[in-house]
N, CA and C atoms as an extended XYZ file, in Angstrom:
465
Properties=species:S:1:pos:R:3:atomname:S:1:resname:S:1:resid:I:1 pbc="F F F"
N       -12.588      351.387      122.711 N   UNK     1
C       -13.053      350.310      121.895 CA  UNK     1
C       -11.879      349.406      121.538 C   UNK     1
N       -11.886      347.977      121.386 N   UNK     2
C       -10.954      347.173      120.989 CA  UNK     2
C       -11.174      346.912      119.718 C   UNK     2
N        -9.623      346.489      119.419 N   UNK     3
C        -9.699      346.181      118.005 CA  UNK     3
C        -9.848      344.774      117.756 C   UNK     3
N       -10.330      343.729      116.916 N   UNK     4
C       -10.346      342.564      116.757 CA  UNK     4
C        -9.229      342.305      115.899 C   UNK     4
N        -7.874      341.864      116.536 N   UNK     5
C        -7.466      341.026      115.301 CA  UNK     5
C        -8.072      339.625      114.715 C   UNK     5
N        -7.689      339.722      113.239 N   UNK     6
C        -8.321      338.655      112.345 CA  UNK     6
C        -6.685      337.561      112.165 C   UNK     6
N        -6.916      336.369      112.308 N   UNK     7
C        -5.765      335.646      111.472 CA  UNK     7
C        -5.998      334.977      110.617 C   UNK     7
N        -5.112      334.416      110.394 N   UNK     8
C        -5.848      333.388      108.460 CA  UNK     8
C        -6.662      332.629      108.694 C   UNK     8
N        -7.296      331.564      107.969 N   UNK     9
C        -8.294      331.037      108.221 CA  UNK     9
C        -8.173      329.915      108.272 C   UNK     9
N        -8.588      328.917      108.970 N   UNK    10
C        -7.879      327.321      109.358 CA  UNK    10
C        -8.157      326.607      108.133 C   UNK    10
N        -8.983      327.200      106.589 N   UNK    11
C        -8.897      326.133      105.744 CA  UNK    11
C        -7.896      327.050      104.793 C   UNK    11
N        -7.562      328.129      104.575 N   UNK    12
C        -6.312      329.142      104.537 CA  UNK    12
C        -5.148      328.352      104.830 C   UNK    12
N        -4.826      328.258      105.761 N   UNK    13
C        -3.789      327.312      106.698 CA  UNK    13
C        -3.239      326.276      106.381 C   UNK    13
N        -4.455      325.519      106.245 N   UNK    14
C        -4.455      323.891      105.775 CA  UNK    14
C        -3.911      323.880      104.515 C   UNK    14
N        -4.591      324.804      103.804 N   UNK    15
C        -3.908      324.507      102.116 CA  UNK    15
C        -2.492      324.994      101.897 C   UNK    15
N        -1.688      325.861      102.595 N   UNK    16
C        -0.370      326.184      102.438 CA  UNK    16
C         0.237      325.363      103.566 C   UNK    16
N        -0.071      324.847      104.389 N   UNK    17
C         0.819      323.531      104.824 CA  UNK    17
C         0.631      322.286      103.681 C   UNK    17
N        -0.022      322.269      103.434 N   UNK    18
C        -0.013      321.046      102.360 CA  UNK    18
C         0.411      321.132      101.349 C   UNK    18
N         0.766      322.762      101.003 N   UNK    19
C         1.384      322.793       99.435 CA  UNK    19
C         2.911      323.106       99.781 C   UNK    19
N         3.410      323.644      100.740 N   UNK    20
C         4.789      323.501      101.428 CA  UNK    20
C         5.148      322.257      101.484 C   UNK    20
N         4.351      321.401      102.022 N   UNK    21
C         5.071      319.715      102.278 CA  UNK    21
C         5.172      319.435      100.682 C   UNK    21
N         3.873      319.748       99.498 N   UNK    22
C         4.288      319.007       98.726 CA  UNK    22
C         5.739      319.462       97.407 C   UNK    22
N         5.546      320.721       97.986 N   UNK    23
C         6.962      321.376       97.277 CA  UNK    23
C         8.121      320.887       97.810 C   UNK    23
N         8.015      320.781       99.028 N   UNK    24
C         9.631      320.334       99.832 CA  UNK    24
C         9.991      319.045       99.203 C   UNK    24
N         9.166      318.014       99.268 N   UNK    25
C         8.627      316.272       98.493 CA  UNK    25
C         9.346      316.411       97.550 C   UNK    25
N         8.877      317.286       96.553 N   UNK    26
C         9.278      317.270       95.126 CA  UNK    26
C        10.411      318.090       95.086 C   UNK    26
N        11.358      318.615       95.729 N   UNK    27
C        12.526      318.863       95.793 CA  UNK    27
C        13.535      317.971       96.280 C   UNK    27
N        13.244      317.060       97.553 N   UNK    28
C        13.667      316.055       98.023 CA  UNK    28
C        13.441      314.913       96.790 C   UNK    28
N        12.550      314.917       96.081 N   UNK    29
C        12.640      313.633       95.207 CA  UNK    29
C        13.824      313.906       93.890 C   UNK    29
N        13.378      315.304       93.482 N   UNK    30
C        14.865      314.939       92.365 CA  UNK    30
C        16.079      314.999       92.930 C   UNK    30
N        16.495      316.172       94.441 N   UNK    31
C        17.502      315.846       94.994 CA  UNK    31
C        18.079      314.464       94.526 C   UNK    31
N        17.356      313.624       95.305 N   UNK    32
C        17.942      311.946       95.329 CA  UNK    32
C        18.171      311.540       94.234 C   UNK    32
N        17.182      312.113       93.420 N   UNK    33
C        17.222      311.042       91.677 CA  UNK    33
C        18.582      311.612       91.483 C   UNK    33
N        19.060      312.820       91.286 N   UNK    34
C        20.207      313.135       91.197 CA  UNK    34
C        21.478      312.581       91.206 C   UNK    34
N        20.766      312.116       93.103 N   UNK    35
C        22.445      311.643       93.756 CA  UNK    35
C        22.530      310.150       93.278 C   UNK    35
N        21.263      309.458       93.223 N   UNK    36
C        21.320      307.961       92.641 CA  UNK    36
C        21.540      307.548       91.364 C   UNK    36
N        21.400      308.628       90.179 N   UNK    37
C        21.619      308.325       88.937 CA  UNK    37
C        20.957      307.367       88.056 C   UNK    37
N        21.357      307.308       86.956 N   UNK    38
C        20.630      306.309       85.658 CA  UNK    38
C        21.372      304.905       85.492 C   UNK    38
N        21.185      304.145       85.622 N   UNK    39
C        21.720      302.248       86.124 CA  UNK    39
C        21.982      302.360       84.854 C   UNK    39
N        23.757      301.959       83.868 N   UNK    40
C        23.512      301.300       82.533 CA  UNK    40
C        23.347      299.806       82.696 C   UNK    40
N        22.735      299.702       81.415 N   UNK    41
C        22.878      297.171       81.723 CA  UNK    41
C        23.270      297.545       80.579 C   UNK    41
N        23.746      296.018       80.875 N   UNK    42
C        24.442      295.226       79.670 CA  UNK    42
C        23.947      293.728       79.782 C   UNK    42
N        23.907      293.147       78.604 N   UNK    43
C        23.193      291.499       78.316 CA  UNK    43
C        22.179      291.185       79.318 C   UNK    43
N        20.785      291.452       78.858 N   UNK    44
C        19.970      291.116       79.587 CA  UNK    44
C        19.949      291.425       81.088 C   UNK    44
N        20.040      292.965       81.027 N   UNK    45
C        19.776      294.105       81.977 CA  UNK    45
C        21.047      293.914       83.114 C   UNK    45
N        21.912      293.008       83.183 N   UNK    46
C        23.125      293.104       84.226 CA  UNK    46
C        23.756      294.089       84.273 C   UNK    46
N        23.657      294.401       85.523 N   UNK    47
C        24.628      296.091       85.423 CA  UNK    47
C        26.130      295.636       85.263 C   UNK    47
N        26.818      297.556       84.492 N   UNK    48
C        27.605      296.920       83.721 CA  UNK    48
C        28.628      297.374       84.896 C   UNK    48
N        28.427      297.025       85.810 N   UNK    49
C        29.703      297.438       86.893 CA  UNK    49
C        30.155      295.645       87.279 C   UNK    49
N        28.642      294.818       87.703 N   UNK    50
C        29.328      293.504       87.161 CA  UNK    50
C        29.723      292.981       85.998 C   UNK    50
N        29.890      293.819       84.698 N   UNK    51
C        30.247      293.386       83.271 CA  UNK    51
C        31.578      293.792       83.241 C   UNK    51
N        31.796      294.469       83.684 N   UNK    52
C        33.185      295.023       83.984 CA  UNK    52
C        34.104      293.783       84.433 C   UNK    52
N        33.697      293.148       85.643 N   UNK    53
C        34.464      292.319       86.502 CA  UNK    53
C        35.362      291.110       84.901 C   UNK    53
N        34.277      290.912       84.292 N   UNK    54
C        33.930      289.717       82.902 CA  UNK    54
C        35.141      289.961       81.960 C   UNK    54
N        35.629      291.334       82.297 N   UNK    55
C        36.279      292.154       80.735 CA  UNK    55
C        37.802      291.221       80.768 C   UNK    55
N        38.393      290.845       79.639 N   UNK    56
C        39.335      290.094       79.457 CA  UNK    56
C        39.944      290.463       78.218 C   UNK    56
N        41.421      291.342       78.514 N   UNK    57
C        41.904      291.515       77.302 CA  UNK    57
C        43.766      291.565       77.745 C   UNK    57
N        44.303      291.381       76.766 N   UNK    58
C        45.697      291.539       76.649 CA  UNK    58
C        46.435      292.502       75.862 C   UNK    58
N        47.460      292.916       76.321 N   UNK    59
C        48.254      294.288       75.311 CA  UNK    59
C        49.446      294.410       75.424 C   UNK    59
N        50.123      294.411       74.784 N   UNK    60
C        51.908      295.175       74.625 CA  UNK    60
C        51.926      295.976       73.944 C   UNK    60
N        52.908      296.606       73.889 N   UNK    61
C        53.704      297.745       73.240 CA  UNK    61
C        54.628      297.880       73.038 C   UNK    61
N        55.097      298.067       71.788 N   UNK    62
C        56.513      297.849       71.284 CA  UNK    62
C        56.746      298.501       70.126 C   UNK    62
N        57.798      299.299       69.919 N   UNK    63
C        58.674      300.199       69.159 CA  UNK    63
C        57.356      300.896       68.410 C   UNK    63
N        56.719      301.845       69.697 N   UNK    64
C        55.433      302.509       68.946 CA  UNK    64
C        54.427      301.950       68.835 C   UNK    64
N        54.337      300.698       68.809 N   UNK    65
C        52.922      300.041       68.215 CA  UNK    65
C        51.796      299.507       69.337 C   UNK    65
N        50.931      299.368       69.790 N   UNK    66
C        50.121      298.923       71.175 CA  UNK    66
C        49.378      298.273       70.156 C   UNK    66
N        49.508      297.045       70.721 N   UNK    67
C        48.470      295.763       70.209 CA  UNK    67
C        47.427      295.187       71.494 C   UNK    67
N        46.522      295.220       71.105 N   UNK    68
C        45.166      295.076       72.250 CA  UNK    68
C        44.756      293.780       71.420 C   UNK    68
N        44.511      292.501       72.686 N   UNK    69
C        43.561      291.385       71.883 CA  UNK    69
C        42.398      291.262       73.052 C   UNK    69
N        41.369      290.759       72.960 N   UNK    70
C        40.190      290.691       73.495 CA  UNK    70
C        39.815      289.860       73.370 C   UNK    70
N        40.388      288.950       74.789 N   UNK    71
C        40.103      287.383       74.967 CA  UNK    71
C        39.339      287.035       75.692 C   UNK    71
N        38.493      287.884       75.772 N   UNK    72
C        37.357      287.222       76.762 CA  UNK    72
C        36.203      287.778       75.281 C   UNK    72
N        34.640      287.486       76.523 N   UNK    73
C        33.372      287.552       75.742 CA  UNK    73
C        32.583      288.718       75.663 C   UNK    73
N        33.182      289.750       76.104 N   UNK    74
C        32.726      291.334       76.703 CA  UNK    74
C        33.144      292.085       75.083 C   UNK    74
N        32.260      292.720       74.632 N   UNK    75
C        32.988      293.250       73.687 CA  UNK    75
C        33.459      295.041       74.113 C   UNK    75
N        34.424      295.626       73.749 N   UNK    76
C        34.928      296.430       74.047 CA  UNK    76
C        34.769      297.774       73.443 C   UNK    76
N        33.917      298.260       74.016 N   UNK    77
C        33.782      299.981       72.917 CA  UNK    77
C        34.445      300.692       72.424 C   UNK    77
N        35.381      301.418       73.525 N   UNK    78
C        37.062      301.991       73.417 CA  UNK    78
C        38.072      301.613       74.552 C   UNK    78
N        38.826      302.012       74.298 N   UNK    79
C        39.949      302.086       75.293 CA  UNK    79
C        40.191      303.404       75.622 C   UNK    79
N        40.506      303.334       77.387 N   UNK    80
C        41.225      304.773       77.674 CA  UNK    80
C        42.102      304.764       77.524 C   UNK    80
N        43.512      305.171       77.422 N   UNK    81
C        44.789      305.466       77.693 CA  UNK    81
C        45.417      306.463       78.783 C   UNK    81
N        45.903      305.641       80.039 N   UNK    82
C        46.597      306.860       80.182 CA  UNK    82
C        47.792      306.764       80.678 C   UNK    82
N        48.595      307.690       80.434 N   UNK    83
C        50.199      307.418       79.987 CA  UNK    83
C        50.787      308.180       81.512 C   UNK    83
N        51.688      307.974       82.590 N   UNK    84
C        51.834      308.544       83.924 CA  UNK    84
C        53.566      308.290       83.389 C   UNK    84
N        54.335      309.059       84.329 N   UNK    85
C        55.442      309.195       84.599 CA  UNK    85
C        56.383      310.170       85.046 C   UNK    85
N        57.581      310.211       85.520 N   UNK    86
C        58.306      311.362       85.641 CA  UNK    86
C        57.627      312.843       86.294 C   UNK    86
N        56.328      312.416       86.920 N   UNK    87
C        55.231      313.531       87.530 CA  UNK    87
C        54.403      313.758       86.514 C   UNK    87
N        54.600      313.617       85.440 N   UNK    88
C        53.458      314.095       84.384 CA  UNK    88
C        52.457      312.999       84.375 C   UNK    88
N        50.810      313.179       83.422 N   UNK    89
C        50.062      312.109       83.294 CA  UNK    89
C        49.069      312.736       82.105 C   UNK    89
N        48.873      311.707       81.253 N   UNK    90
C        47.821      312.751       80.494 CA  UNK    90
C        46.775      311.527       79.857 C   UNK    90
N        46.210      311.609       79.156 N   UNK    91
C        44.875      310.746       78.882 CA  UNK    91
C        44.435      310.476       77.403 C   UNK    91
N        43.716      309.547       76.807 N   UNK    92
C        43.330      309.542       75.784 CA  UNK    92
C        42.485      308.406       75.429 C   UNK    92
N        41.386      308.710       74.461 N   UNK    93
C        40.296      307.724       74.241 CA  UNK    93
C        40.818      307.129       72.724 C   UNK    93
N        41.120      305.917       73.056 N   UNK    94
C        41.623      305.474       71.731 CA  UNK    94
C        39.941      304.537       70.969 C   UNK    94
N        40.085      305.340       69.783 N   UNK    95
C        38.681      305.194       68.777 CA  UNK    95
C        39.103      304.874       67.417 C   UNK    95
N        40.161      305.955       66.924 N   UNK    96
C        40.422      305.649       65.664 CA  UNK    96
C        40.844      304.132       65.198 C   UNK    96
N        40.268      303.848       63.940 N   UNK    97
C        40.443      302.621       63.314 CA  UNK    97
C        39.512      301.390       64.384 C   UNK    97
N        39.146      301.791       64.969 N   UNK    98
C        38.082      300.190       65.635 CA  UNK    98
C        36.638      300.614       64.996 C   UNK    98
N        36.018      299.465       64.534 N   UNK    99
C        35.102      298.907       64.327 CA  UNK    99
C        33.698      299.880       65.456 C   UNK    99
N        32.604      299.985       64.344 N   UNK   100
C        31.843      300.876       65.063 CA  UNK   100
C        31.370      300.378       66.336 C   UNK   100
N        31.088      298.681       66.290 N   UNK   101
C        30.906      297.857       67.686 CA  UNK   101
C        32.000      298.250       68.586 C   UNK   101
N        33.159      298.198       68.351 N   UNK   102
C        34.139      297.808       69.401 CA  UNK   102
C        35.149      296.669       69.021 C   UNK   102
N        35.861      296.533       69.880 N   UNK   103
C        36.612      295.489       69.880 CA  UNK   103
C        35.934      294.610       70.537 C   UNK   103
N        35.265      293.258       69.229 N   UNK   104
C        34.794      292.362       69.612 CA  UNK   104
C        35.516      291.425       70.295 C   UNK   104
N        34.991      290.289       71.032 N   UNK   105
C        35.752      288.814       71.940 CA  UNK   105
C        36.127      288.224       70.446 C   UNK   105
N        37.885      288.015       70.760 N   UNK   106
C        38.519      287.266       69.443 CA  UNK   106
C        39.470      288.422       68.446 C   UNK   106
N        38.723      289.154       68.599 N   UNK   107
C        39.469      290.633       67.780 CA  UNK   107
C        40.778      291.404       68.114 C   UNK   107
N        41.214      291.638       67.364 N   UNK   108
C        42.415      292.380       67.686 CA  UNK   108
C        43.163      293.527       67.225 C   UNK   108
N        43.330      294.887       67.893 N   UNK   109
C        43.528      295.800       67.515 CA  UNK   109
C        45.448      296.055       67.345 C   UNK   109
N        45.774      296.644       66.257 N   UNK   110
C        47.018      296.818       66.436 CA  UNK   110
C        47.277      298.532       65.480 C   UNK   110
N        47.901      299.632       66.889 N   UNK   111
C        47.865      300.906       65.713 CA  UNK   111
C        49.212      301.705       66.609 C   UNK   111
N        49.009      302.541       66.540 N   UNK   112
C        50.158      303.564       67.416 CA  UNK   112
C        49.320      304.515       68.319 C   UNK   112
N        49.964      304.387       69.414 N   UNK   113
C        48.665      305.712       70.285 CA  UNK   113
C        48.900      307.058       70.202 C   UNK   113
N        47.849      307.429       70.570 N   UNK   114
C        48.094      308.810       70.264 CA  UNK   114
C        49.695      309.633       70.321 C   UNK   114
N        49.956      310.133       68.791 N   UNK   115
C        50.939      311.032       69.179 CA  UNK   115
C        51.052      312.250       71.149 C   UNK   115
N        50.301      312.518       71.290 N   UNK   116
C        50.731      313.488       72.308 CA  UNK   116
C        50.755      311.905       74.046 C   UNK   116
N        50.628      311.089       74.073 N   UNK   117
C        51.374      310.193       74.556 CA  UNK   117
C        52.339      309.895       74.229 C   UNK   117
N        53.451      309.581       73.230 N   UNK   118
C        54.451      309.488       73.103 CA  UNK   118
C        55.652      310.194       73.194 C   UNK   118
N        55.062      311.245       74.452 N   UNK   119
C        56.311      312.291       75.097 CA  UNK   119
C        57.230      311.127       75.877 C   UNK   119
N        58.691      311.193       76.070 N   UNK   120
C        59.633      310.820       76.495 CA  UNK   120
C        59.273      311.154       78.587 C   UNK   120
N        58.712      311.918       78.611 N   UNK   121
C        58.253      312.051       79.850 CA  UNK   121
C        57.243      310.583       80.604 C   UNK   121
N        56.829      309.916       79.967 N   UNK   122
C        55.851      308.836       80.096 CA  UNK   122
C        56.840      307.093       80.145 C   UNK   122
N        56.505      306.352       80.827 N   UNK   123
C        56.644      305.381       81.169 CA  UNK   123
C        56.012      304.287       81.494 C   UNK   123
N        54.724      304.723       81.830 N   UNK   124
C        53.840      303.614       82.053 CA  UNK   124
C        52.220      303.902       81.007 C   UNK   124
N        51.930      302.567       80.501 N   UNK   125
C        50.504      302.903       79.911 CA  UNK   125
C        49.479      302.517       80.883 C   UNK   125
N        48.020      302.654       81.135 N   UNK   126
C        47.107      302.405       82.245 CA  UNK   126
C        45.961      302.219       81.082 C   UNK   126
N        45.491      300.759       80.549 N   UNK   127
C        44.358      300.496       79.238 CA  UNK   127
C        43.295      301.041       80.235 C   UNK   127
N        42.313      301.633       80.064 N   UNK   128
C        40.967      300.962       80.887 CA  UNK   128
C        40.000      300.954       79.724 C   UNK   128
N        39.472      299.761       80.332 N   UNK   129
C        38.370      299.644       79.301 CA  UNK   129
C        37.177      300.031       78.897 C   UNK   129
N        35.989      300.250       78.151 N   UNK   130
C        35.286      301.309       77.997 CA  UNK   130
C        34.029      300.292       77.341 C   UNK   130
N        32.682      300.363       78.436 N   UNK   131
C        31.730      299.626       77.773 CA  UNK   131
C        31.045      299.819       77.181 C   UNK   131
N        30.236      300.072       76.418 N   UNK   132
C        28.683      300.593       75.877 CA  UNK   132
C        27.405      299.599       76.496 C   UNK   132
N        26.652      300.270       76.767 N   UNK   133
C        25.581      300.130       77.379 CA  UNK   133
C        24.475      300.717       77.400 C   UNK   133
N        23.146      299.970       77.586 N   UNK   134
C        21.570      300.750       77.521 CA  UNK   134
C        21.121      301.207       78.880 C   UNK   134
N        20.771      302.352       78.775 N   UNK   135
C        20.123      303.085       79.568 CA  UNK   135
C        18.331      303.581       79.213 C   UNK   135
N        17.643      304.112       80.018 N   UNK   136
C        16.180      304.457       79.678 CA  UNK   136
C        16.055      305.298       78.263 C   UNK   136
N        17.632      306.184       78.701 N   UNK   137
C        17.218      307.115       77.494 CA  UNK   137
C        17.787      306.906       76.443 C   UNK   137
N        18.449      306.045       76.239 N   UNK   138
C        19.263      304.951       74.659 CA  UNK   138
C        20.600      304.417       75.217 C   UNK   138
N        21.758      304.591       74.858 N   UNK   139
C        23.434      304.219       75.021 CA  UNK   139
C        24.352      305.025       75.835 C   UNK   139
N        25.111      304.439       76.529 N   UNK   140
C        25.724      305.021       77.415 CA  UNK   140
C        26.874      304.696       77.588 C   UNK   140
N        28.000      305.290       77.549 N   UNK   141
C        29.323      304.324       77.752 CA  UNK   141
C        29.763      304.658       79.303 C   UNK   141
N        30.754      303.259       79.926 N   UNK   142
C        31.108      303.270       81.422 CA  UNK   142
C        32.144      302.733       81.234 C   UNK   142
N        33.337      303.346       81.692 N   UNK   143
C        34.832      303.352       82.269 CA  UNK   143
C        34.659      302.178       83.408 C   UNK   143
N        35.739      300.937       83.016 N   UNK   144
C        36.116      300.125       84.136 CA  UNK   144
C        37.419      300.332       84.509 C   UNK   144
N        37.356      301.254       85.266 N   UNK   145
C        37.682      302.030       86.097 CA  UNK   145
C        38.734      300.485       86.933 C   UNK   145
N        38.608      299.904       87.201 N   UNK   146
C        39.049      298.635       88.180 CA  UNK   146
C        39.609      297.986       87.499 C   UNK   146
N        39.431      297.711       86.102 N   UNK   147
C        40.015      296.707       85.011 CA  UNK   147
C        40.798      297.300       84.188 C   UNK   147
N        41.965      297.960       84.995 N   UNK   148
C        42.682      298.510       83.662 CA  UNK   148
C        43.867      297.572       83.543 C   UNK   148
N        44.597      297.753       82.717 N   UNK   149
C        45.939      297.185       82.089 CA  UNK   149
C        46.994      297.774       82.132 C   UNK   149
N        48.238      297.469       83.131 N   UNK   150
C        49.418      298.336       83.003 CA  UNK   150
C        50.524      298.323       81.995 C   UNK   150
N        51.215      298.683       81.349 N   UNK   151
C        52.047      298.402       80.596 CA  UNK   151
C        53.119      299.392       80.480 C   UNK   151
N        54.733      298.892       80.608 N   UNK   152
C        55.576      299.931       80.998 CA  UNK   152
C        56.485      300.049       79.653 C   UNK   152
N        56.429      301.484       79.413 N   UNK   153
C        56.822      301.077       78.179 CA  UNK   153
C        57.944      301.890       78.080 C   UNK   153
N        59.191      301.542       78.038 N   UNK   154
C        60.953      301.282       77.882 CA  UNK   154
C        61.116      302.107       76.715 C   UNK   154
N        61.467      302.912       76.566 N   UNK   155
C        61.658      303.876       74.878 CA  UNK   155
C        63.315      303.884       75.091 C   UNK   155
């Protein structure tokens, strides 16, 4: 006597190919959301990578003191700092004493940077500037990264 094999059933079939494609879909879709990320704008939704280009500010440093003015129309959230030299490099978000906006266009900051920058190992300052910006899910700040400010500073 033979045996009958049975296999699944072609509407069996149908429904786990269709729920495979739609699982793979929805793995492939946040994949991407992932890799593409959340757009910040600035002034009437312009992304702030062209707000960046806009940013206009000036700075020296002298016997300790870093004076930042902000001569353009971009207003300025924070500043990065980062201090390179002699092989060393280290970093810092300068916040204290500015205004909860930022350093507005016209404004001008004048303070001392961070103590642990002012190692004798350091020679050069690198400003970059730091925007605030709206995103879906509220504020977001973005490093212009391209617009920084060098300043060599002689101790």
């Amino acid at each position: 006597m033979m045996e009958r094999k049975r296999g699944v059933s072609p509407v069996v079939a149908t429904v786990l190919l269709i729920a495979i494609v739609v699982v793979l879909a929805i793995i492939v879709f946040i994949w991407i959301r992932g890799l593409v990320g959340e757009s910040i704008t600035k002034f009437d939704g312009e992304n702030v990578k062209l707000v960046c280009n806009k940013v206009d500010f000036q700075a020296s440093y002298s016997n300790g003191v870093l004076v930042i003015s902000n001569s353009g129309d971009i207003p300025i959230y924070k500043i990065k700092i980062e201090a390179s030299g002699k092989g060393n490099s280290d970093s810092s978000i300068l916040i204290d004493q500015w205004k909860k906006n930022g350093l507005n266009s016209g404004d001008t900051y004048s303070g001392h940077i961070p103590s642990k920058l002012q190692s004798e190992s350091y020679d050069t300052l690198n400003l970059i500037p730091i925007l605030l910006g709206k995103t879906s899910g509220g504020q977001a700040t973005y490093p212009c990264d391209s617009n920084g400010y060098k300043i060599s500073i002689n101790k």
